[in-house]
N, C-alpha and C positions, 0 to 999 in steps of 0.2 A: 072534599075534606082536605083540609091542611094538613100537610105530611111533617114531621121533623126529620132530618136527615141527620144521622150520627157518623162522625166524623171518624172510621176504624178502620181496622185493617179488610176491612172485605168490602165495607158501609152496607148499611140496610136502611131501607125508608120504614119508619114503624106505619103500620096498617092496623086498622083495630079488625077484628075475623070475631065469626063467632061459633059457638060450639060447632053447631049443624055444618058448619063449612067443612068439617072433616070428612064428611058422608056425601058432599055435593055428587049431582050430579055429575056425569065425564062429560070432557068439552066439547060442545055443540058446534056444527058445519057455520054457522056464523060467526063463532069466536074463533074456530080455525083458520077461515079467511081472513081475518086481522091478524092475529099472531103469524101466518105464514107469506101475507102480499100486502098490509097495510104501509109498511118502512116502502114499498116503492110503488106507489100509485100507477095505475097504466099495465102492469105488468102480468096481471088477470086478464084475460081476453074474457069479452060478454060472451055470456053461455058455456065456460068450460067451466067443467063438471058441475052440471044442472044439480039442482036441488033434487033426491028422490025418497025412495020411502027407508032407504039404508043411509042412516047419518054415517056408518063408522066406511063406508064406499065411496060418499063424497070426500069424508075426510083423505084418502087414502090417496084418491084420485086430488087432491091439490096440492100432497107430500110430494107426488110425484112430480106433478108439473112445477114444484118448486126447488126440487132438486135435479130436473131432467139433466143439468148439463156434466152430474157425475152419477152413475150408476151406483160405485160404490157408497157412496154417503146416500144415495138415495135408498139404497137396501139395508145402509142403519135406521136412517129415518122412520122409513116404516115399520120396520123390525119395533124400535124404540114405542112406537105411538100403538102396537099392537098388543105389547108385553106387557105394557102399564100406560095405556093413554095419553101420555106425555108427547105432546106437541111441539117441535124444535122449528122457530124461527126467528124473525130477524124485530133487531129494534128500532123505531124510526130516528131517523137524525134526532138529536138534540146537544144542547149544552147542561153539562152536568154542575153541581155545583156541589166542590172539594173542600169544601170551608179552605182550611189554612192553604189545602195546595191548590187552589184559586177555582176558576171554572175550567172544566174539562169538555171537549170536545168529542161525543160518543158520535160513531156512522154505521151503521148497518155491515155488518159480516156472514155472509154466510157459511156456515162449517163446511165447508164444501174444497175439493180440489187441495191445495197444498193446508186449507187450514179444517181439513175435513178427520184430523188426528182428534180436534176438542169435543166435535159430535161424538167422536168415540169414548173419548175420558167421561162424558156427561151418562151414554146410555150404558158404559160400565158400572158408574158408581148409581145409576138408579137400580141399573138390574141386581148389585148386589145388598141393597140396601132389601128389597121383594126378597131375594135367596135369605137372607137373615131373619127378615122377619116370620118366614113360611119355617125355618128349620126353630126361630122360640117358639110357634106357634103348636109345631108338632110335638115337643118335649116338651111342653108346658101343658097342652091342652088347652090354654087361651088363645083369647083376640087380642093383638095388640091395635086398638086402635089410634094407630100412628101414621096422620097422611105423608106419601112419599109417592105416588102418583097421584095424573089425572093435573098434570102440573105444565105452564108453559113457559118454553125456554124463550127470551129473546137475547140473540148473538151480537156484539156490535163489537168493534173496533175503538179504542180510546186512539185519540191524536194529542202525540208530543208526550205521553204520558203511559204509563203503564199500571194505571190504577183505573177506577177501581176494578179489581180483580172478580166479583160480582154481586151480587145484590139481589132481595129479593122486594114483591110485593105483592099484597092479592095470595094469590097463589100460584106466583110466575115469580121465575129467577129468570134476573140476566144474568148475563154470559159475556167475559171479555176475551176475543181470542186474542189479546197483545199483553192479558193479562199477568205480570212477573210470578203469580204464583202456578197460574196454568199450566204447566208440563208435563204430568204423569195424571195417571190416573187416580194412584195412591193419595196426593195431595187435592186432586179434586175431588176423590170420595168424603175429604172431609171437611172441605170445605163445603160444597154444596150441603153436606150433611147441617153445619152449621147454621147455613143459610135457612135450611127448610124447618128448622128445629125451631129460627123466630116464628117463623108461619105457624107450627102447632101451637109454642107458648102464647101467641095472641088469640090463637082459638079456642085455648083455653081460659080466656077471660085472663089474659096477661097474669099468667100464674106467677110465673118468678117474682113480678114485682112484690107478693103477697108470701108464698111459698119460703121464699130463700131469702128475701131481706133481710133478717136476722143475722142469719149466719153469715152471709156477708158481708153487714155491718160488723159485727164484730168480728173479723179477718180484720178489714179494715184499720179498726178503731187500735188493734193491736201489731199492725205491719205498715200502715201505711203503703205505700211502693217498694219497701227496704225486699231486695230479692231472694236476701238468704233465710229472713223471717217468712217470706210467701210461700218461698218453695215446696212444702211439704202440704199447704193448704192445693197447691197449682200443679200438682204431680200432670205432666203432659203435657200442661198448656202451651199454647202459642205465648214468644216473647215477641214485644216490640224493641227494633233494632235502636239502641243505643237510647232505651226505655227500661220497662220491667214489662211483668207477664201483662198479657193483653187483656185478662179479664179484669185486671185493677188498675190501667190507666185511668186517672182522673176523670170522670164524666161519663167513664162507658156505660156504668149500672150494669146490677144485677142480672140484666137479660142476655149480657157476655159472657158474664159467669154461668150462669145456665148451660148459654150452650157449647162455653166448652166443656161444661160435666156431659154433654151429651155426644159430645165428640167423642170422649174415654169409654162413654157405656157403646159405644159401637166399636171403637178399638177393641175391648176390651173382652166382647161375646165375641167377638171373630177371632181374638186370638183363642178361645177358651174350645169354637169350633175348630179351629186349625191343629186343637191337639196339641197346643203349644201351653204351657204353666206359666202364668205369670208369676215372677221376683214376691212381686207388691204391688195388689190391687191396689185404686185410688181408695176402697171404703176403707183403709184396713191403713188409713194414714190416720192424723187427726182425728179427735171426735167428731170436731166438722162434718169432715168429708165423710163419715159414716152415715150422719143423719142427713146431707144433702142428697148424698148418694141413694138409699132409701126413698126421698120423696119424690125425687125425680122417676125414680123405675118403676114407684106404685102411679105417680101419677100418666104417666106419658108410655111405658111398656109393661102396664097389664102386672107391675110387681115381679117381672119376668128376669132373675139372675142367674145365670148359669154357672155365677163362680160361688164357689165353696167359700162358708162365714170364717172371716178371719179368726187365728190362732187367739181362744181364749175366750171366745164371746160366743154364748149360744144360739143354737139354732133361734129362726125366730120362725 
């Protein structure tokens, strides 16, 4: 299938997914071995770790042989792939292609050794994305079902460039470790969040495009780009530098805007679990952002809010 590639600040390839892909299966000793030895052919010796009747042993056994030369990242590694299936490795050479910032040069990295801090920013922000959803799950009494494991990382290096920062497809993010936004944890929690949020939206039969069109059109039709008019629709969002917020640069669609609402709805429960008050919620701007706010968390977290209905408007 022919990909489109959007030209953003993270980029994403759109992948069509379909419902059932939320429930898949965990990834199998054959797709491990690609995701963890395909970017360096040769590098598998014939007969290490034979096929047997325990997939998650084999799996375990080629973590290892693919991190042997640092223990520490190797003891994320598996940690990572234990706690929620998520398989970290490498992406094969290619040329990427930047639209305006031309073609880019990605190489295989492994989080390993001096660059074995981004293995840890990735298996923080999965582990805590699992911690969030297990604590709505407990005070709600729902399922959210929202995939965020069972997911494969491939790591690679951009040359000459520091974009893109990652990308998802399938149900695999890459991973830049020369990435300009990679450096804490904090910022990769929300961007992968990002990332992984296109993955559900297409698994849900590309809801945004249907869901939130409206309302984002008329944002739109009424702000244009102008940033003082967006600002109260954009509470949190990412700006682009020496642009306006990044979920209304010209051409990005609806599925930016999405997911940066899904950015704030994870902000936004972690601040509510941290025992901290939010100022001003995003529902509790705009009527917009009320009714966006609403269809997103009945669609995608189970209707699952832990903040108190804003001043004036009744329970619902």
């Amino acid at each position: 299938m022919q990909h489109n590639t959007l030209i953003r600040m993270f980029f994403f390839p759109l992948v069509w997914l379909s419902p059932a892909d939320l429930f898949a299966a965990p990834i199998d000793p054959a797709s491990a071995r690609e995701i963890l030895f395909a970017a360096t052919p040769g590098e598998l010796a014939e007969g290490a770790c034979p096929v047997g009747e325990e997939p998650a042993a084999e799996i375990e056994c080629l973590i290892r042989l693919r991190y042997q030369t640092d223990p520490e990242a190797q003891a994320l590694a598996l940690d990572l792939y234990r706690r929620t299936g998520c398989v970290p490795g490498l992406l094969p050479e290619e040329d990427f292609d930047g639209g305006y910032r031309g073609v880019i040069h990605l190489a295989p990295q492994l989080p390993a050794g001096k660059e074995r801090r981004h293995l840890k920013f990735v298996a923080e922000s999965i582990f805590s994305y699992q911690e969030l959803f297990a604590e709505l799950e407990k005070r709600s009494g729902k399922k959210i079902a929202y995939r965020a494991r069972d997911l494969a990382f491939f790591f690679f290096r951009s040359q000459k460039k520091r974009t893109p920062a990652a990308f998802a497809h399938g149900w695999s993010v890459g991973y830049n470790t020369n990435g300009s936004l990679n450096h804490s944890t904090d910022v990769v929690r929300e961007l992968l969040f990002h990332e992984i949020f296109h993955l559900n939206d297409h698994a849900h039969d590309d809801w945004s495009h249907t869901a939130l069109v409206d309302i984002y059109s008329r944002i739109q039709k009424k702000c244009g780009t102008k940033i003082p008019c967006l600002a109260p629709y954009a509470q949190g969002f990412v700006k682009v530098v020496g642009g306006t917020y990044y979920a209304f640069v010209p051409g990005n669609g609806v599925w930016e805007y999405a997911a940066e609402l899904s950015i704030q709805y994870l902000r936004e429960q972690r601040e509510v679990l941290a025992g901290r008050k939010l100022k001003k919620p995003f529902k509790c701007g705009p009527e917009e952002n009320a009714r966006a706010w609403k269809l997103i968390v009945d669609e995608f977290f189970a209707g699952v809010d832990l903040l108190p209905e804003c001043p004036g408007v009744a329970p619902r």
